[in-house]
N, C-alpha and C positions, 0 to 999 in steps of 0.2 A: 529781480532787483532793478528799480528806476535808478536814471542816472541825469543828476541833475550838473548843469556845468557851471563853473567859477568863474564868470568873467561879463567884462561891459563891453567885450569887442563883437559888434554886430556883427562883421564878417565871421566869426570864429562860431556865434552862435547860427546863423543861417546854416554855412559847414556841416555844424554836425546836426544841423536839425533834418537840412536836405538830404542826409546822409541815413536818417530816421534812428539815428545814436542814443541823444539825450529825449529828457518828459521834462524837463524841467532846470533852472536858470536860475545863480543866485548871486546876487547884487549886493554885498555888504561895506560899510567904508571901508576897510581896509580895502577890499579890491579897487572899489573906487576911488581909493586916494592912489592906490600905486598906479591901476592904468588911464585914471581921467582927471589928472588932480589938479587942473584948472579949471575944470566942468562944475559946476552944479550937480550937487546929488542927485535930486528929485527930476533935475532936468535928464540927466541919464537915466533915469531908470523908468521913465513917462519913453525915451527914445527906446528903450529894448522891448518896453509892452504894444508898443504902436508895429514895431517890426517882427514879432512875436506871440504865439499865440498860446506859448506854455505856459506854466505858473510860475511865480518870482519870486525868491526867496529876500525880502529886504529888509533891511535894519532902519529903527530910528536912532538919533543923533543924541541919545539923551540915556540916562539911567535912574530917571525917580519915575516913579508908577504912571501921576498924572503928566507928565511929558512925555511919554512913550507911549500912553493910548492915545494922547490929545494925536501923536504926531503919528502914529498907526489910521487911526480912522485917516488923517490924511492924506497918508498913501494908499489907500481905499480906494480913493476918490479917481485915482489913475487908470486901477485897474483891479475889478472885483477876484483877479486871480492872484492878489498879492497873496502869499504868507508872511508875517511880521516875527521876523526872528529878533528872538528876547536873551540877554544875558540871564541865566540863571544867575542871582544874586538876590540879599532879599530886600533887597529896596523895589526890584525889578518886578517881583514874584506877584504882588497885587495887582499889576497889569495882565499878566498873564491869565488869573483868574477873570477880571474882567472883558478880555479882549473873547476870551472862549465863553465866553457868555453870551455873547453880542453875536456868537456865530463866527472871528473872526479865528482864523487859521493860526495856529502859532507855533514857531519853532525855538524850543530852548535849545540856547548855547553855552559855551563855557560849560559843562558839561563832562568832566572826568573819571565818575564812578558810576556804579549801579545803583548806588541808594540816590545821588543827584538826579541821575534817570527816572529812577520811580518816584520821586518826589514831583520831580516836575511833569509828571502823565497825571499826579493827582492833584499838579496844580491849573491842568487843564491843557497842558500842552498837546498838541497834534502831531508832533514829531520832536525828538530829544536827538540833538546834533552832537556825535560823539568825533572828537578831533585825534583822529587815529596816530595819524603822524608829530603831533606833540607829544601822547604819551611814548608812543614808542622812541622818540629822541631824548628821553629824559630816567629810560630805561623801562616805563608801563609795558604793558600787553594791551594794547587798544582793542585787536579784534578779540581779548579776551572780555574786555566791559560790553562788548557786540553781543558776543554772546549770553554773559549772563542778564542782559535787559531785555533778549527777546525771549528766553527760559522765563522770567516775570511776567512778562508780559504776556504770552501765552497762558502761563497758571493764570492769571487774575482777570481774562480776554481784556484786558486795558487795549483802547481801543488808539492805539500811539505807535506811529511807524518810530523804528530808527534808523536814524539817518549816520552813517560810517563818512567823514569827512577828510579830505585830505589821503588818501591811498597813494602812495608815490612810486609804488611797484606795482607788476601785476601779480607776484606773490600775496602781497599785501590787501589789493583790490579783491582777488579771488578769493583768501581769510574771510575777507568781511561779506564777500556773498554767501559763502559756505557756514558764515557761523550768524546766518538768518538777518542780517542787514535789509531792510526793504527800499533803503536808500541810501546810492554812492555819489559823495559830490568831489568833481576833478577838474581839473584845471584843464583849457586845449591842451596846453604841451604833452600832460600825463596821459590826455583820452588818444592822443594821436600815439605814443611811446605803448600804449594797451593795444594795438592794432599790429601791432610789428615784432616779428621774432625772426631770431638769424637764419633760423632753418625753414622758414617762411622763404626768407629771402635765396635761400640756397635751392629751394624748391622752384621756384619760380623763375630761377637760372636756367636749370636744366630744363622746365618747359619751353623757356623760349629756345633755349638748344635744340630741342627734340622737333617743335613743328619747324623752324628754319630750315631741318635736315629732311624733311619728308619732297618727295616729291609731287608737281602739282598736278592732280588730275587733269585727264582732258575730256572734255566734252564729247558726249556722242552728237551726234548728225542727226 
C-alpha cells in the first residue's frame, strides 16, 4: 500500500520523505486553506513540486467540466507529476472523461459507495478516493466500501487504484490495507501517531535499562 501525505508543510513532507515513509503528496483546498490561507493556491503547490519529487495529488477551484479541465491542464504545466483530483458529481464527470483521454491522471473524490466507485473507474478515473473517516463518523463501514471496490475491480481487471483516505487510527489504517486499499492518504500528525505504540515505548525502556547496566569491555593490548 502507497502512502500518500495531506499537507502543504515542506518540512513535514521532506520528514517523511527523508524518512522513505510516503510515494506521494496531496494538496487539496481544504488543506490549503487550513494550512496556507493567505498563500496562493497554485503558488503553494508549484513550492511542494519544486521541493519534491513525488506525485501531487491537486484540486481545481471550480465544478463545471470546462473549468476544471481548463484549470487541470494548468496545473500540468507545474508539474507533469500532477494527479487532478475531481469531485465525483455530474457536472464534474465530463471532465473526468476528458482529462483521461488526454493521458491526464485523475483522482475521484467525494466518493462514498461502490457503485460511485465503479462508476467513476468507467468514467476514466485512475484512482477512486474513498473518505474512510467520514463514513465511519456518520455510522458507514469505510474499509467496508474498500473492500467491495477492490473485489470489482479485481473481477472486471479495472485498471483504478483505491485510494482509503483519512484513516485516523492505526486499526483503521491497517482495515484499509488488509481489505486491499492500494492507497492511504494521512495527515503528519496520524503518519507520526502510526509509528508509535506504548509497548514500543515500554520496550525501548528497558533496552536502554539493559545496555546502561552492562559492563564496558576492555581492550586487549
Amino acid at each position: 500500500m502507497r502512502l500518500f501525505l495531506a499537507t502543504t508543510s515542506l518540512d513535514d513532507i521532506r520528514w517523511a520523505t527523508d524518512a522513505g515513509l510516503i510515494d506521494g503528496i496531496v494538496a487539496t483546498p481544504t488543506i490549503i486553506a487550513a494550512e496556507s490561507p493567505q498563500s496562493d493556491a497554485r503558488e503553494v503547490i508549484a513550492d511542494i513540486a519544486k521541493a519534491s519529487r513525488l506525485p501531487i495529488c491537486a484540486s481545481v477551484a471550480a465544478v463545471s467540466a470546462n473549468e476544471i479541465v481548463k484549470g487541470a491542464k494548468d496545473l500540468r504545466k507545474i508539474s507533469e507529476r500532477m494527479i487532478i483530483a475531481i469531485p465525483f458529481i455530474d457536472d464534474a464527470i465530463p471532465a473526468i472523461r476528458r482529462l483521461s483521454a488526454d493521458g491526464i491522471p485523475v483522482a475521484a473524490t467525494l466518493v462514498y459507495s461502490a457503485a460511485q466507485g465503479i462508476l467513476a473507474a468507467h468514467a476514466g478515473a485512475s484512482m477512486v478516493t474513498v473518505s474512510v473517516d467520514a463514513l465511519d463518523s456518520v455510522g458507514g463501514d469505510g474499509n467496508a466500501v474498500i473492500a467491495d471496490l477492490r473485489d470489482a475491480f479485481d473481477h472486471s481487471a479495472a485498471e483504478c487504484d483505491v485510494a482509503a483516505a483519512g484513516p485516523a487510527t492505526a486499526a483503521s489504517f491497517a482495515g484499509a490495507a488488509g481489505m486491499g486499499a492500494n492507497v492511504a492518504i494521512v495527515t503528519p500528525e496520524v503518519l507520526r501517531g502510526l509509528l508509535q505504540h506504548p509497548l514500543t515505548d515500554r520496550g525501548l525502556d528497558r533496552f536502554l535499562s539493559a545496555i546502561s547496566r552492562r559492563p564496558k569491555g576492555k581492550r586487549g593490548k
